[in-house]
PyMOL commands that place a pseudoatom at each C-alpha (Angstrom):
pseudoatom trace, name=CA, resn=UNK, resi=1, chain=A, elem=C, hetatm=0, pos=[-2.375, 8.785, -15.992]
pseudoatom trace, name=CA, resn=UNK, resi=2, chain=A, elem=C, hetatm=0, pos=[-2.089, 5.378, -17.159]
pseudoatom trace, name=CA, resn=UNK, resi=3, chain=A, elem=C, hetatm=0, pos=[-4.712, 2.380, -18.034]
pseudoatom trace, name=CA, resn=UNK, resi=4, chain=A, elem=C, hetatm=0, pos=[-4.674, 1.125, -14.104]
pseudoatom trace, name=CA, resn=UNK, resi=5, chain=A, elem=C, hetatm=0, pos=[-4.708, 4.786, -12.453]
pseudoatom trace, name=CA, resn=UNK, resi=6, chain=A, elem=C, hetatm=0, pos=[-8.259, 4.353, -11.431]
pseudoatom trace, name=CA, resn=UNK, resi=7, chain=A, elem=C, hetatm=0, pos=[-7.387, 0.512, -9.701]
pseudoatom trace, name=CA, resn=UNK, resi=8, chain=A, elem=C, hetatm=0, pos=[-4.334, 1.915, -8.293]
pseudoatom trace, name=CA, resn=UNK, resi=9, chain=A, elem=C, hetatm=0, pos=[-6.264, 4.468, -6.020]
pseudoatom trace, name=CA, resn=UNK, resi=10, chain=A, elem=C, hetatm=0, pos=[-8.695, 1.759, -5.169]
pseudoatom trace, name=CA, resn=UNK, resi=11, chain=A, elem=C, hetatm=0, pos=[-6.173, -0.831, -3.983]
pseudoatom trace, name=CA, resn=UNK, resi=12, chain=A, elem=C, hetatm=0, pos=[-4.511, 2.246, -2.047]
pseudoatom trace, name=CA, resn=UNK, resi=13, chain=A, elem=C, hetatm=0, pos=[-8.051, 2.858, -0.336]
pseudoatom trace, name=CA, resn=UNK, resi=14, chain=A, elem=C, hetatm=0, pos=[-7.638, -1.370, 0.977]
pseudoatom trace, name=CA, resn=UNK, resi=15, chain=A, elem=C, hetatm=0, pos=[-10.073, -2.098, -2.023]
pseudoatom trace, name=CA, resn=UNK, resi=16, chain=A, elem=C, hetatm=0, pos=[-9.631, -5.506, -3.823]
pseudoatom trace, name=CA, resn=UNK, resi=17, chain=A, elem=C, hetatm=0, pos=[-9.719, -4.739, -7.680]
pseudoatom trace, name=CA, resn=UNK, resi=18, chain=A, elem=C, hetatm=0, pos=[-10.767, -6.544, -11.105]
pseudoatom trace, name=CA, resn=UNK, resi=19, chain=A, elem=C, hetatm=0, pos=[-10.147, -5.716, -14.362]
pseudoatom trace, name=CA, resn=UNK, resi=20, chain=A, elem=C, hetatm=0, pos=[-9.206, -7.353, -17.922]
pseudoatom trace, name=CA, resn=UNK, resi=21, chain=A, elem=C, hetatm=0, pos=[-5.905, -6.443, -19.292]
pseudoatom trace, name=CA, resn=UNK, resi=22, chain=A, elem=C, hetatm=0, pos=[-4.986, -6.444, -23.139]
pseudoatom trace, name=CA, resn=UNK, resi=23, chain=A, elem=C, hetatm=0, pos=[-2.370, -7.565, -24.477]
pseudoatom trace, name=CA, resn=UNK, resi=24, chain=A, elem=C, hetatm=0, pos=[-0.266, -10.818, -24.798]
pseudoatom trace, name=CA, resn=UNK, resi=25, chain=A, elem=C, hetatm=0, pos=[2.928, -9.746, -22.419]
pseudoatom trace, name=CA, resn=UNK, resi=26, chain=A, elem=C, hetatm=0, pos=[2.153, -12.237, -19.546]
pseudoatom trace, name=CA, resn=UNK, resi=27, chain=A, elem=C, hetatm=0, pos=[0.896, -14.717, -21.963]
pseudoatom trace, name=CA, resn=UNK, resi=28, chain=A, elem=C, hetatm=0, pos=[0.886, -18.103, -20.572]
pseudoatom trace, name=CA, resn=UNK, resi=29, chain=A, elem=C, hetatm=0, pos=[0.144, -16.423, -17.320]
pseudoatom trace, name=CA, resn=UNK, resi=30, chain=A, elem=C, hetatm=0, pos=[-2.618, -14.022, -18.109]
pseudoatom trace, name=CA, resn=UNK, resi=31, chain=A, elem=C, hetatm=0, pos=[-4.200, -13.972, -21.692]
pseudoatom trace, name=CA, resn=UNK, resi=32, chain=A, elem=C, hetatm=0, pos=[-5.265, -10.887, -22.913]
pseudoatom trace, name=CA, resn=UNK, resi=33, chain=A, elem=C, hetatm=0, pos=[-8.924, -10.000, -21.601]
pseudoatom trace, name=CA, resn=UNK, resi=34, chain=A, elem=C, hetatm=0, pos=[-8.852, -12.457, -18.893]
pseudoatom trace, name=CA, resn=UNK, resi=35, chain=A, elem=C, hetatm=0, pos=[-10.243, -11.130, -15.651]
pseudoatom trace, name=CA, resn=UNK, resi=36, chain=A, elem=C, hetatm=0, pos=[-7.592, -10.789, -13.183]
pseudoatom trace, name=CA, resn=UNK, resi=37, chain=A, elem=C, hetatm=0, pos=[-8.334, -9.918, -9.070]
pseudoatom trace, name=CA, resn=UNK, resi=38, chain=A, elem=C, hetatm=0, pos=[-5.978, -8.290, -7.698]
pseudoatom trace, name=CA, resn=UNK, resi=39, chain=A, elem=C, hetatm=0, pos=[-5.966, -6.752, -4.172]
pseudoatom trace, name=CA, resn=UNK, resi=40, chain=A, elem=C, hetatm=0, pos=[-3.791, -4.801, -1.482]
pseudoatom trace, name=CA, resn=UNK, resi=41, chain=A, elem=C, hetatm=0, pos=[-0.833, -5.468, -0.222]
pseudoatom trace, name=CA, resn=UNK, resi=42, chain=A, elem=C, hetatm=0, pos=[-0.602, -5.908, 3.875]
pseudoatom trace, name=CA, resn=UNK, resi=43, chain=A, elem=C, hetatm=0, pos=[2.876, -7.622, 3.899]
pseudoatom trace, name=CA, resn=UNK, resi=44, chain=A, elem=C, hetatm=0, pos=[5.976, -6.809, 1.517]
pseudoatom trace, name=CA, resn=UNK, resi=45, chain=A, elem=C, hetatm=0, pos=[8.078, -9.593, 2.832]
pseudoatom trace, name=CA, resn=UNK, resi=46, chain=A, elem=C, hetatm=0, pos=[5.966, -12.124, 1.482]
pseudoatom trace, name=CA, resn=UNK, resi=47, chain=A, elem=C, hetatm=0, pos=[6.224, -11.314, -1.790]
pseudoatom trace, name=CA, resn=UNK, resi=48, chain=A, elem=C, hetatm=0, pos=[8.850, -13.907, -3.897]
pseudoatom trace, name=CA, resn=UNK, resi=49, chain=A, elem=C, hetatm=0, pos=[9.702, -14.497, -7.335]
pseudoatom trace, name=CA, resn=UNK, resi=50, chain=A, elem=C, hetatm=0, pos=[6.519, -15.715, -9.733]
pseudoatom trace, name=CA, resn=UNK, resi=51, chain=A, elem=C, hetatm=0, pos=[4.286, -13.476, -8.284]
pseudoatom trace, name=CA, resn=UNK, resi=52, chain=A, elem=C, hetatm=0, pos=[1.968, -11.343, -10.364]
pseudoatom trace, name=CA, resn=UNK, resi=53, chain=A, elem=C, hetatm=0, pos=[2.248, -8.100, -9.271]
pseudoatom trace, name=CA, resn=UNK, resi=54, chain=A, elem=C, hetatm=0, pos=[0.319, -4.616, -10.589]
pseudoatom trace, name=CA, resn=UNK, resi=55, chain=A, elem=C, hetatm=0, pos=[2.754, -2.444, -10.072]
pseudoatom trace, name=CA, resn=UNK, resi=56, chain=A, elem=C, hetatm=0, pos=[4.691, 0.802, -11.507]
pseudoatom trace, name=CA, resn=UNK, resi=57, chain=A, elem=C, hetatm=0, pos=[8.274, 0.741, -13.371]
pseudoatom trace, name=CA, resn=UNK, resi=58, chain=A, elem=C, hetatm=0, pos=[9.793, 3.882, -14.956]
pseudoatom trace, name=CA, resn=UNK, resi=59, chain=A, elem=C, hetatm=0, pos=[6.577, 5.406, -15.119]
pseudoatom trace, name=CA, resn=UNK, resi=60, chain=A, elem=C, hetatm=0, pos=[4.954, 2.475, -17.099]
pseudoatom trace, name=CA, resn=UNK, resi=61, chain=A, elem=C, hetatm=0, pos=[1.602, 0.810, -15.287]
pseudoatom trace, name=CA, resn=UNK, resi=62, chain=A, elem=C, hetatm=0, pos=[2.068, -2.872, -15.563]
pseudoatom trace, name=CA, resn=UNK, resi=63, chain=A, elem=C, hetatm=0, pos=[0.432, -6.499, -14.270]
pseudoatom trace, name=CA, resn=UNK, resi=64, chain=A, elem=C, hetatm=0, pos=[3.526, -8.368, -14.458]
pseudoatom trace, name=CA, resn=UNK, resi=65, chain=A, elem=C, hetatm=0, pos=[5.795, -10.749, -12.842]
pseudoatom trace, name=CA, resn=UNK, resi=66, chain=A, elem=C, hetatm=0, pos=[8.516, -10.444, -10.075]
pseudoatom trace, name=CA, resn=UNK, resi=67, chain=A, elem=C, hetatm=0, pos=[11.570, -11.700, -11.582]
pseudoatom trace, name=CA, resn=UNK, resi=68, chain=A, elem=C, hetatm=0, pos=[13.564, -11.578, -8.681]
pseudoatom trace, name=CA, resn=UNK, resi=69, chain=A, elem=C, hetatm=0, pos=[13.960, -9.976, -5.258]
pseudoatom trace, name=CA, resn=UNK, resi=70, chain=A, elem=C, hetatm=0, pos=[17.101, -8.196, -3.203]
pseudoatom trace, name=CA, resn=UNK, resi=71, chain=A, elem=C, hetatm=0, pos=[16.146, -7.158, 0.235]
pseudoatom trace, name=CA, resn=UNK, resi=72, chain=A, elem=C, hetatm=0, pos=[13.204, -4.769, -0.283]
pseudoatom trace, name=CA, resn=UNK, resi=73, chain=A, elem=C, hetatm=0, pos=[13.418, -4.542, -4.366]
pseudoatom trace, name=CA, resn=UNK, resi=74, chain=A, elem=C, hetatm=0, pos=[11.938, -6.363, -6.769]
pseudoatom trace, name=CA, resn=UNK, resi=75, chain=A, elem=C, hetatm=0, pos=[12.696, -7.105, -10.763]
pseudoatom trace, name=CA, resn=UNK, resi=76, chain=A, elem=C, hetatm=0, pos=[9.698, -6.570, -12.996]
pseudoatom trace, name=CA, resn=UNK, resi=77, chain=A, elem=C, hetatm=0, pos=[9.370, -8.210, -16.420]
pseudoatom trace, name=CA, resn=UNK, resi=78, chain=A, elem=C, hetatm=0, pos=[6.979, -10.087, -18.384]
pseudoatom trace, name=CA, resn=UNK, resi=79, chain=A, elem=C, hetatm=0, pos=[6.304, -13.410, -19.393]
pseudoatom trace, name=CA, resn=UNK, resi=80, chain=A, elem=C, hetatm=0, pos=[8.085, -13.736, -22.364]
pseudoatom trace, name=CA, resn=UNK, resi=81, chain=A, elem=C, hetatm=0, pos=[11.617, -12.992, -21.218]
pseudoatom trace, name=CA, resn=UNK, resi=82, chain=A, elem=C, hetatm=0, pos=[11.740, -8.865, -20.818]
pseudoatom trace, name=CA, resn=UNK, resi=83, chain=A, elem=C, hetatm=0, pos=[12.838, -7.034, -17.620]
pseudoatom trace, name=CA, resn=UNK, resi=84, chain=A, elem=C, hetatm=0, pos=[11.219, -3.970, -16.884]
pseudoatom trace, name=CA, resn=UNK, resi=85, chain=A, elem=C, hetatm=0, pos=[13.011, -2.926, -13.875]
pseudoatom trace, name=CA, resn=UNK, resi=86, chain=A, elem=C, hetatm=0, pos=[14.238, -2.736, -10.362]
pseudoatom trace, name=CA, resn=UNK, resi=87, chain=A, elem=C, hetatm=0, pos=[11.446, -1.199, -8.257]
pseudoatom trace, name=CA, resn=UNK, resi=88, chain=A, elem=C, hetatm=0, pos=[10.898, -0.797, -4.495]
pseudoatom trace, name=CA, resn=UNK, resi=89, chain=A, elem=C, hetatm=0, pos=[7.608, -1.583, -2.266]
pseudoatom trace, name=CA, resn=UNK, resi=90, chain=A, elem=C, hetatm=0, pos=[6.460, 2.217, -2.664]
pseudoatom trace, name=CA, resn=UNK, resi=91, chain=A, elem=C, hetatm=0, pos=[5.625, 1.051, -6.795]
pseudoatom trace, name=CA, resn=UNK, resi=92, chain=A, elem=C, hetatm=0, pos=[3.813, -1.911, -5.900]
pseudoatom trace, name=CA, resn=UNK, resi=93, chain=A, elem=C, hetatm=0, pos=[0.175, -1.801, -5.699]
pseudoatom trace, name=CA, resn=UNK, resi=94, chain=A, elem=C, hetatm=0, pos=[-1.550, -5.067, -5.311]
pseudoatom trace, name=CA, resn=UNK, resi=95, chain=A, elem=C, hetatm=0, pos=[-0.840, -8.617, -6.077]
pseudoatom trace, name=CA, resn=UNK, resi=96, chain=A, elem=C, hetatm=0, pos=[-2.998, -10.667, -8.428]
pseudoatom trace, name=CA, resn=UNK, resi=97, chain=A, elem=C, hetatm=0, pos=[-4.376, -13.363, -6.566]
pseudoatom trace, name=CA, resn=UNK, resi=98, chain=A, elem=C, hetatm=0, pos=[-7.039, -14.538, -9.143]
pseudoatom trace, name=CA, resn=UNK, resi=99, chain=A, elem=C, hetatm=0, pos=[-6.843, -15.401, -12.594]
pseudoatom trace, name=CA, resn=UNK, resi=100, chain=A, elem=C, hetatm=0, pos=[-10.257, -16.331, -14.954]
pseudoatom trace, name=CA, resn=UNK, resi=101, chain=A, elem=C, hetatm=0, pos=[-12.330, -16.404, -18.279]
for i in range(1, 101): cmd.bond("trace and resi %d" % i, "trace and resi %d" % (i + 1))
show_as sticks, trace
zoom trace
């Protein structure tokens, strides 16, 4: 169980989520505390490189970036240059759609 276990089984359930993540990985992006929305996914194929993602990589619960895309998987990594991962649709949760103080 990580820190976004409990908004992963909301945005499952087709809830919209918010929460304020800590830490300075997406700075730039997201600064630490800032309240991010994030809600369900209804269509993979939108997705594209830049989005904001809250998703799962190697067992590791992260809001992060989609570096890049090939077919139906995604590159994870942060905003300050690290990749995380390839991941598929099944280890993405909800997209960030809202970003504030």
């Amino acid at each position: 169980m990580g820190w976004a276990t409990p908004y992963i089984a909301k945005l499952k359930d087709g809830e919209t989520v918010s929460f304020r993540p800590r830490g300075n990985s997406m700075q730039g992006k997201i600064e630490s505390g800032q309240l991010c929305t994030v809600e369900p996914i209804s269509d993979f194929e939108s997705l594209q490189k830049g989005d904001i993602v809250l998703c799962k990589v190697n067992g590791n619960e992260y809001i992060h970036l989609i570096k890049a895309t090939q077919g139906k998987r995604f590159q994870i990594g942060n905003n300050r240059g690290r990749i995380n991962g390839w991941i598929s649709t099944n280890s993405i949760f909800g997209k960030c759609i809202k970003i504030e103080d």
